[in-house]
C-alpha positions as CSV (number, residue, x, y, z in Angstrom):
1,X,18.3,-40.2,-1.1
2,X,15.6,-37.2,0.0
3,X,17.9,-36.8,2.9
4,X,21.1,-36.5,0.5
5,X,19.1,-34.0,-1.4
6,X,18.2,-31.9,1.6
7,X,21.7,-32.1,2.6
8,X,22.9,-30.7,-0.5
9,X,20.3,-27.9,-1.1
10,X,21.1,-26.8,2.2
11,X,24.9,-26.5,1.8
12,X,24.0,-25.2,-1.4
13,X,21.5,-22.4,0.4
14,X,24.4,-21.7,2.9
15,X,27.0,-20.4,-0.1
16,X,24.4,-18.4,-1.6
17,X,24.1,-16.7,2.3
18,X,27.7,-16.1,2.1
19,X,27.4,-14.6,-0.9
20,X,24.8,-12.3,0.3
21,X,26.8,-11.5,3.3
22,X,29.5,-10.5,1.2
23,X,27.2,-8.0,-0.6
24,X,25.2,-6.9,2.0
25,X,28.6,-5.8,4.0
26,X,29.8,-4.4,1.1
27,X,26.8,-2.3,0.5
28,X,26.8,-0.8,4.3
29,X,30.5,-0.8,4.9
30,X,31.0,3.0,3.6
31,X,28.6,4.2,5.9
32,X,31.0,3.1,8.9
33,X,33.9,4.0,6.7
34,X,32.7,7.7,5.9
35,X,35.0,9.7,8.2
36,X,38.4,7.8,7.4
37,X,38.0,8.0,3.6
38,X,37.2,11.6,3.9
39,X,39.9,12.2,5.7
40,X,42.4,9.9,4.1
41,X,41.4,11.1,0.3
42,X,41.1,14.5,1.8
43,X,37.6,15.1,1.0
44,X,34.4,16.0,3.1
45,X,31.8,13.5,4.4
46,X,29.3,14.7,1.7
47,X,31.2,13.8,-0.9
48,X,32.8,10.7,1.0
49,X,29.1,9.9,1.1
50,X,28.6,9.4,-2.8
51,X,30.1,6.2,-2.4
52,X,26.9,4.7,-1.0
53,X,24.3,7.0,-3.0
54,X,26.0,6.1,-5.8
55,X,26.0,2.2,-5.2
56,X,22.2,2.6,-4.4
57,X,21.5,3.7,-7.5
58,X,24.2,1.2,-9.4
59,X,21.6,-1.5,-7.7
60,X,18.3,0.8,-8.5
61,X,19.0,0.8,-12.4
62,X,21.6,-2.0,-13.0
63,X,19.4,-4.6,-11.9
64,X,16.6,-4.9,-13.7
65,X,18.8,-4.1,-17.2
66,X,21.3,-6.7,-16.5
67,X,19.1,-9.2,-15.3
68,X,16.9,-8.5,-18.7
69,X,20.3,-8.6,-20.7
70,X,22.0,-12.1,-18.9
71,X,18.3,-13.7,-18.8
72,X,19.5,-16.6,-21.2
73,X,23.3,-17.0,-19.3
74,X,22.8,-20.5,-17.4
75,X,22.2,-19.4,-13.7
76,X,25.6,-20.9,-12.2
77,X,27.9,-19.8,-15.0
78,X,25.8,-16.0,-14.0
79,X,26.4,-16.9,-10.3
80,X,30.1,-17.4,-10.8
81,X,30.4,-14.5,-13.1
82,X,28.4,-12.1,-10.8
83,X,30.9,-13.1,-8.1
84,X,33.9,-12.7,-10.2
85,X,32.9,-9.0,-10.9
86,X,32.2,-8.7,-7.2
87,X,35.6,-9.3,-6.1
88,X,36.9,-6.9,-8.7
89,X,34.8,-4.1,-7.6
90,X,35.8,-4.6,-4.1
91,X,39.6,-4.9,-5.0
92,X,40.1,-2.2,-7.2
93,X,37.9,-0.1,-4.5
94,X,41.0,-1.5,-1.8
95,X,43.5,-0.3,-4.4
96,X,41.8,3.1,-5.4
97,X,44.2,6.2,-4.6
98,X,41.5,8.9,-5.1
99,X,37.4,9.4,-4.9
100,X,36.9,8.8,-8.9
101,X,38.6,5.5,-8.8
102,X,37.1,4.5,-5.6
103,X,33.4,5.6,-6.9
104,X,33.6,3.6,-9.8
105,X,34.7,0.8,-7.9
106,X,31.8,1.1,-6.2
107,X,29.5,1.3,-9.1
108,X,30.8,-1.8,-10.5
109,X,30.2,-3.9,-7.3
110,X,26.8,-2.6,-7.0
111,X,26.0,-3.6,-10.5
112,X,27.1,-7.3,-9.5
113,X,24.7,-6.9,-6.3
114,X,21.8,-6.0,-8.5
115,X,21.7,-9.1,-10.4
116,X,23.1,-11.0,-7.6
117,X,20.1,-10.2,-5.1
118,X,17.6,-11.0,-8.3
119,X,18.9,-14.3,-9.3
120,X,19.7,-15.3,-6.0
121,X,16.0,-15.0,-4.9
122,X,14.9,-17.2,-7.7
123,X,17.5,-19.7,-7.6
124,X,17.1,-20.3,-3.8
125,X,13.1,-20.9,-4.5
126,X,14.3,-23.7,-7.5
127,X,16.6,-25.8,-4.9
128,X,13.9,-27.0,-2.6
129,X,10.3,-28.1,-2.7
130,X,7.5,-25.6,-3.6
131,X,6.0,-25.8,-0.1
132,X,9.7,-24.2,1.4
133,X,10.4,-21.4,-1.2
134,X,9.8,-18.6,1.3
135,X,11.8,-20.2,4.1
136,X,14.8,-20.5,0.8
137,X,14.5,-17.2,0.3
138,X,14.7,-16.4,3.4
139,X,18.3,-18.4,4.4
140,X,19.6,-16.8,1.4
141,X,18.6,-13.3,2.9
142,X,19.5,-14.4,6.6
143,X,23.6,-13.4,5.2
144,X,22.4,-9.6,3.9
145,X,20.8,-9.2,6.8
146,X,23.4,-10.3,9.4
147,X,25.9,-8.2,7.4
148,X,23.7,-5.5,7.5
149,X,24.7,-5.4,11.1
150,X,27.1,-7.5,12.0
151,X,29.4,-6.7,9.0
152,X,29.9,-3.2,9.2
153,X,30.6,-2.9,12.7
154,X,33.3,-5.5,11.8
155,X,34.7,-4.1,8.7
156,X,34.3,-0.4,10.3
157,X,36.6,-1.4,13.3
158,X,38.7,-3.0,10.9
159,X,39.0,0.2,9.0
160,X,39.7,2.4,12.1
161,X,42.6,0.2,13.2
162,X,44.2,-0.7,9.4
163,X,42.6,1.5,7.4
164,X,39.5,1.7,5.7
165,X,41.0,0.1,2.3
166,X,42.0,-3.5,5.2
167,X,37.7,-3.2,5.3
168,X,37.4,-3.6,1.2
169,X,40.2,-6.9,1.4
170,X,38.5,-8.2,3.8
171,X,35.0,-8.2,1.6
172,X,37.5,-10.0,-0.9
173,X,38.5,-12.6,1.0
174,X,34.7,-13.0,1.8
175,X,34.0,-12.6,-1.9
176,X,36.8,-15.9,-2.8
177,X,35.1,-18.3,0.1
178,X,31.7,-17.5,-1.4
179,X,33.0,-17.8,-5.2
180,X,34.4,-21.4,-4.1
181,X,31.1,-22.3,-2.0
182,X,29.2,-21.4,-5.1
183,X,31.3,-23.5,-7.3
184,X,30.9,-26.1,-5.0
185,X,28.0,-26.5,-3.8
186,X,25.3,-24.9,-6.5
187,X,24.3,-27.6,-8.5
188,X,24.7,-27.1,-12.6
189,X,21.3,-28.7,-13.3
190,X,19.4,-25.1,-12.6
191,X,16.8,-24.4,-15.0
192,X,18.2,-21.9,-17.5
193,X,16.9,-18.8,-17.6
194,X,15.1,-17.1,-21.2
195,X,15.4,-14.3,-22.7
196,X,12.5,-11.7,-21.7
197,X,10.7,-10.1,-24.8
198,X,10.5,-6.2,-24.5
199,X,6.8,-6.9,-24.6
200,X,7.1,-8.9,-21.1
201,X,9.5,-6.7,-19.5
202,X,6.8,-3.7,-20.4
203,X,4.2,-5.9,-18.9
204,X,5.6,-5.5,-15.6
205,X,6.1,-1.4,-15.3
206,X,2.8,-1.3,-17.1
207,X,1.3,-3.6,-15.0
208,X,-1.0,-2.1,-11.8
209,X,-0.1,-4.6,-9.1
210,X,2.9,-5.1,-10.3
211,X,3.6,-1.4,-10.1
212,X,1.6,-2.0,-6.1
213,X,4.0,-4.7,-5.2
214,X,7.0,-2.7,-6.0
215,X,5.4,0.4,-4.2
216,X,4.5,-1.3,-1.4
217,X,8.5,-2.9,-1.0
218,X,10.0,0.7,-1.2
219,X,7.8,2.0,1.4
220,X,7.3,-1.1,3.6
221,X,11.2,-1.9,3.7
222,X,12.7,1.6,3.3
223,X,10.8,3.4,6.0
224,X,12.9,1.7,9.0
225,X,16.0,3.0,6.8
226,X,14.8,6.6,8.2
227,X,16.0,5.6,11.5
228,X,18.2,2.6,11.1
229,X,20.7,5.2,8.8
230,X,20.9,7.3,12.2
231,X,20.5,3.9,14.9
232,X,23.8,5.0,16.3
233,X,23.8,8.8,16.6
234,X,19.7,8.2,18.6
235,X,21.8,5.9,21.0
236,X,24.8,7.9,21.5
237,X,23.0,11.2,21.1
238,X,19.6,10.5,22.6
239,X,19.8,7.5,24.6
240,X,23.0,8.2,26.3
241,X,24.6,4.8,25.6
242,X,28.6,5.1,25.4
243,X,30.4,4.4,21.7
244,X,31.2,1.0,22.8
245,X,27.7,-0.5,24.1
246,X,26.7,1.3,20.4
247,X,28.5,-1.7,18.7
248,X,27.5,-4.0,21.4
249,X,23.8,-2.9,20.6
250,X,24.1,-2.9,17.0
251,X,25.8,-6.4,16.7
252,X,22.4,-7.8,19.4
253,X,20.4,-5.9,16.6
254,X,21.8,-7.8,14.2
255,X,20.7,-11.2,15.9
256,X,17.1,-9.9,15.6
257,X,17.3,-9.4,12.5
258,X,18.5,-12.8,11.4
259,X,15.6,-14.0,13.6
260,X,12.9,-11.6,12.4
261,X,14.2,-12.7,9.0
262,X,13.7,-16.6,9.1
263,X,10.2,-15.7,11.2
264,X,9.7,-14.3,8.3
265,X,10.2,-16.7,5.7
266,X,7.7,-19.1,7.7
267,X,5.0,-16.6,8.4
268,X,5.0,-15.6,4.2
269,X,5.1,-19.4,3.1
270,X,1.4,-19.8,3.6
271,X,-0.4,-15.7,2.6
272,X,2.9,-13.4,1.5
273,X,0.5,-10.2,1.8
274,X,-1.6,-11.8,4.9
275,X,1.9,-11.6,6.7
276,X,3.2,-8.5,5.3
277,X,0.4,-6.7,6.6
278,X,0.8,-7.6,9.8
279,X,4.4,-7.0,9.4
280,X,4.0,-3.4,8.9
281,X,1.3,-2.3,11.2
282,X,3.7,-3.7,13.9
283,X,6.3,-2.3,12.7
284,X,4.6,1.3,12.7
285,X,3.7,0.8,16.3
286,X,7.0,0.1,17.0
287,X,8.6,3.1,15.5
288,X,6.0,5.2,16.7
289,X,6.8,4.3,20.6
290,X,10.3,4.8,19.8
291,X,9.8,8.3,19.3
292,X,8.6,8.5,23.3
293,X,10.8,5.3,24.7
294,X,14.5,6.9,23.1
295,X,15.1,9.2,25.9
296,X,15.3,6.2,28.2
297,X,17.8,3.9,28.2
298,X,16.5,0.1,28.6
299,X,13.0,1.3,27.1
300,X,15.0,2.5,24.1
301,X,16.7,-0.9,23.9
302,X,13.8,-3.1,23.7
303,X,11.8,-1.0,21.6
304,X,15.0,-1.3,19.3
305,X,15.3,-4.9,19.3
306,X,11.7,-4.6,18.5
307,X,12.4,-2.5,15.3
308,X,15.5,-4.9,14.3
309,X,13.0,-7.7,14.5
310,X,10.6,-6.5,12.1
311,X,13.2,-4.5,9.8
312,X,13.9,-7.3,7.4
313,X,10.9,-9.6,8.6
314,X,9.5,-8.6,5.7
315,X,11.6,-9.1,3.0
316,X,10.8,-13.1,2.0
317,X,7.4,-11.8,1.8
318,X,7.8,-9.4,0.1
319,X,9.7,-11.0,-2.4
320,X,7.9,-13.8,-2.9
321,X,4.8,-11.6,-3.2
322,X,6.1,-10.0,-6.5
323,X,7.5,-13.5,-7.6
324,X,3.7,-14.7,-7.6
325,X,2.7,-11.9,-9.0
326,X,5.2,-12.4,-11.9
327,X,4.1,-15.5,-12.5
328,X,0.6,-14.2,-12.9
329,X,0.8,-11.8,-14.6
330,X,3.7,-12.0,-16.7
331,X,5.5,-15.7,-16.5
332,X,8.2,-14.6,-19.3
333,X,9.9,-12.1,-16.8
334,X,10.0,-13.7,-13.3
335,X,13.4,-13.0,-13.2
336,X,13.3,-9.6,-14.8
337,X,10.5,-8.8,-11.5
338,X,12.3,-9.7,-9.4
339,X,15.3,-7.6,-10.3
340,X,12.8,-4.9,-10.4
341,X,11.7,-5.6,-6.8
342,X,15.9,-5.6,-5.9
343,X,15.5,-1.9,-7.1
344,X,12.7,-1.1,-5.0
345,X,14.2,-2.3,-2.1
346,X,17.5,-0.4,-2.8
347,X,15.1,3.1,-3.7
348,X,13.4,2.3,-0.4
349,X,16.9,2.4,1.2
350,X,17.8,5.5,-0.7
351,X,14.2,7.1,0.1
352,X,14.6,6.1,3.5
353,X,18.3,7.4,4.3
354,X,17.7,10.8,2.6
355,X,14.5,11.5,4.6
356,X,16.5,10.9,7.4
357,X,19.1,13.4,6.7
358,X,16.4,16.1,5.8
359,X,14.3,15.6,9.2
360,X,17.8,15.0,11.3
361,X,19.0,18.6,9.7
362,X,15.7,20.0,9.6
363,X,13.8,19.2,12.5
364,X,16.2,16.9,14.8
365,X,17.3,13.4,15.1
366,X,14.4,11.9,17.4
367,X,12.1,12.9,14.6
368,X,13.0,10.2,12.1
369,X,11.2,8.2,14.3
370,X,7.7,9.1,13.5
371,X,9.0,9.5,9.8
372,X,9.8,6.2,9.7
373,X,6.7,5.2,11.5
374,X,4.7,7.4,8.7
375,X,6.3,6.2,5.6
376,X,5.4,2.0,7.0
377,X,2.0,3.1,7.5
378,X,1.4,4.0,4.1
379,X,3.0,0.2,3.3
380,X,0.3,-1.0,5.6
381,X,-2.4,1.3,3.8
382,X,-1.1,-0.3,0.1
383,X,-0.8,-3.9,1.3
384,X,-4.3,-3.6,2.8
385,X,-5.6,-2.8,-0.7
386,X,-3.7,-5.2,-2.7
387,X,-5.2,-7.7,-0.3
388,X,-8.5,-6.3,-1.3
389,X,-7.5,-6.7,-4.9
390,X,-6.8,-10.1,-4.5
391,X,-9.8,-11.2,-3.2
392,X,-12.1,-9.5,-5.8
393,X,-9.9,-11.1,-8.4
394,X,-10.5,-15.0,-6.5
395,X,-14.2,-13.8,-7.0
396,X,-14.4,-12.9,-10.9
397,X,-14.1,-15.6,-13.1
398,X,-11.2,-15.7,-15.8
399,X,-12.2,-14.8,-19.4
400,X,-12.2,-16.9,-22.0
C-alpha cells in the first residue's frame, strides 16, 4: 500500500514537472526568439524584448494578488484552471499578427506562471511525507530548470526553421500533455487552500525576515542571471566556441542544472539556510574565476558547468526557507509567501538581466562576471545574518 502511494505521488510529482517545463520554456523562449519576431513584426530587438520584461513583471505582481485572490479555489480545480489559461496565453501568442496582441499574450501566460510556481511549491510539499518536502520541491523545479536550458534551445531552433510562432504551438502541445498529466495523476483529496486576511498578507511585507528571505532569493538567485542572460555571446564572443558547440554547451548546462537542482533539494531537507549559505559562497567563487578562465576555452567550460551546477541549486532551499518562515510567522498565508517568494525570484531575474545589459553596454561583456559574482555575495552576506537571527531566536524563550 505505502508503495502504491509512492507510486502515485511520484507520477503525480512528474506532471507537476511537466507543467513547470512548460512554463519555464515559455518564460525563456523569447529570449532565443528575439531576432525573428523583430524582424517578422518588423520591430527592433528593444522592443521585441518587452515580451520577456513584460512577462517578468506579469509573474513579479500577478503572483502574489492572484494567489491572495484564488486562496479558497480547491488546489486541483486551481491547477487545472492555471493550466487552461496557460495554453491560451501561449495560443493566442502563436496566433498574434502584431506586438500589442503578442504582448498581452504574454502577460496573460505569465499571470498563470505566477500562481502556478506558488501553488505548485506547496502542493508538491503536501504529496509526500514531511521528511521529503525539499526533495518534492525540488522534482517539481527539476522541469523549470531543464527548460530553462534545454527548452529554449529547442523551441529557438524550432523558431529559426518554422518560425518563431511553430516555438509558441509547440509550448501548447506541452501545455495539453501537462493539463492531462495533472488531471490524471494529482489527487483531488489536496487540502484546500483559505482565504488570507489582509491582516496576514500585511504580516508578510511587514514582516523583517520575511522581508530577509525574499531579499536574500532576489539576490542569491538573480545574480547568475547577470551572466547566464549573456552565456552565449561570453562563449561565442569570448571563449571562441563556434554557434553550434554554443547549443551543444548550453543543452550539457542544462544537465547540471537538473543535477545541481535535485543536490539541492537533499542538501536543504535537513538546514534550508545551512545549505544556502554554502550555496552562494560557491557560487561567488565560481563566477569570480570565470571572469579570468573565459578567455580559455576548456577552463571556460568547466568553470561553466560549475556555474550551471549551482544556478538553480539553490532554489528548493530557498523556497522552503520562506515556506518555514511562513509557517512561523504567519501560518494564514503560506501560500500567499510563497507567491511572494515566486516574485522575488522573477525580480532577481529581472535585476539580474538588466545589470547585464548596463555592464555588457557599459563596460563589456566579460564584466558581468564579477557583477554576478558581487550581487551572490551580498546573498551570502544576508543568509549569513539570517542564520544569525535564527539562532538568537532558538535561544530566547517564547512570550507568554
Amino acid at each position: 500500500m505505502l508503495q502504491s502511494s509512492t507510486k502515485r505521488s511520484t507520477l503525480a510529482l512528474l506532471a507537476l514537472a511537466i507543467s513547470a517545463f512548460a512554463i519555464g520554456t515559455t518564460e525563456f523562449i523569447s529570449v532565443g526568439l528575439l531576432p525573428l519576431i523583430a524582424d517578422d513584426l518588423g520591430i527592433s530587438v528593444t522592443t521585441a524584448g518587452l515580451t520577456v520584461t513584460l512577462y517578468a513583471l506579469g509573474v513579479t505582481f500577478g503572483a502574489p494578488i492572484l494567489t491572495s485572490l484564488t486562496s479558497t479555489v480547491s488546489r486541483k480545480t486551481l491547477l487545472l484552471a492555471i493550466m487552461l489559461v496557460f495554453i491560451a496565453g501561449n495560443t493566442l501568442a502563436a496566433l498574434s499578427s502584431g506586438v500589442t496582441l503578442l504582448l498581452i499574450a504574454r502577460i496573460i501566460t505569465a499571470l498563470s506562471h505566477g500562481v502556478f510556481m506558488s501553488i505548485g511549491s506547496t502542493i508538491a510539499a503536501d504529496l509526500v511525507p514531511a521528511n521529503r518536502r525539499a526533495s518534492a520541491i525540488a522534482i517539481m523545479f527539476s522541469g523549470l530548470t531543464v527548460a530553462t536550458v534545454t527548452g529554449v534551445p529547442l523551441g529557438t531552433l524550432i523558431g529559426q526553421h518554422w518560425g518563431w510562432r511553430a516555438a509558441f504551438i509547440l509550448i501548447v502541445v506541452i501545455g495539453l500533455i501537462a493539463l492531462i498529466g495533472n488531471l490524471l495523476l494529482v489527487p483531488s483529496t489536496l487540502e484546500r487552500g483559505t482565504r488570507t486576511a489582509f491582516r496576514n498578507q500585511l504580516k508578510l511585507v511587514t514582516n523583517g525576515r520575511l522581508l530577509l528571505a525574499f531579499v536574500i532569493t532576489a539576490v542569491g538567485y538573480g545574480g547568475t542571471f547577470v551572466v547566464f542572460t549573456y552565456l552565449s555571446p561570453l562563449l561565442h564572443d569570448i571563449s571562441g566556441y563556434a554557434e553550434p558547440t554554443v547549443a551543444l554547451i548550453l543543452l550539457v548546462y542544462g544537465i547540471a542544472i537538473a543535477i545541481g537542482n535535485i543536490l539541492g533539494g537533499k542538501a536543504a531537507n535537513r538546514s534550508p539556510l545551512q545549505a544556502l549559505f554554502y550555496m552562494f559562497m560557491i557560487q561567488t567563487v565560481i563566477l569570480g574565476i570565470l571572469y579570468f578562465t573565459v578567455p580559455f576555452k576548456t577552463a571556460a567550460l568547466v568553470t561553466i558547468l560549475g556555474m550551471g551546477m549551482l544556478a538553480f541549486m539553490n532554489v528548493p532551499g530557498l523556497q522552503m526557507h520562506v515556506v518555514s518562515l511562513a509557517e512561523r510567522y504567519a501560518p494564514q498565508a503560506k501560500d500567499v509567501a510563497s507567491a511572494f517568494n515566486i516574485a522575488a525570484f522573477n525580480a532577481g531575474i529581472a535585476i539580474g538581466a538588466y545589470l547585464g545589459g548596463v555592464i555588457t553596454d557599459s563596460i563589456g561583456l566579460i564584466h558581468t562576471t564579477w557583477v554576478g559574482a558581487l550581487m551572490v555575495l551580498t546573498a551570502v552576506i544576508l543568509t549569513a545574518w539570517a542564520r544569525l537571527l535564527d539562532r538568537k531566536e532558538m535561544h530566547v524563550p517564547a512570550h507568554k
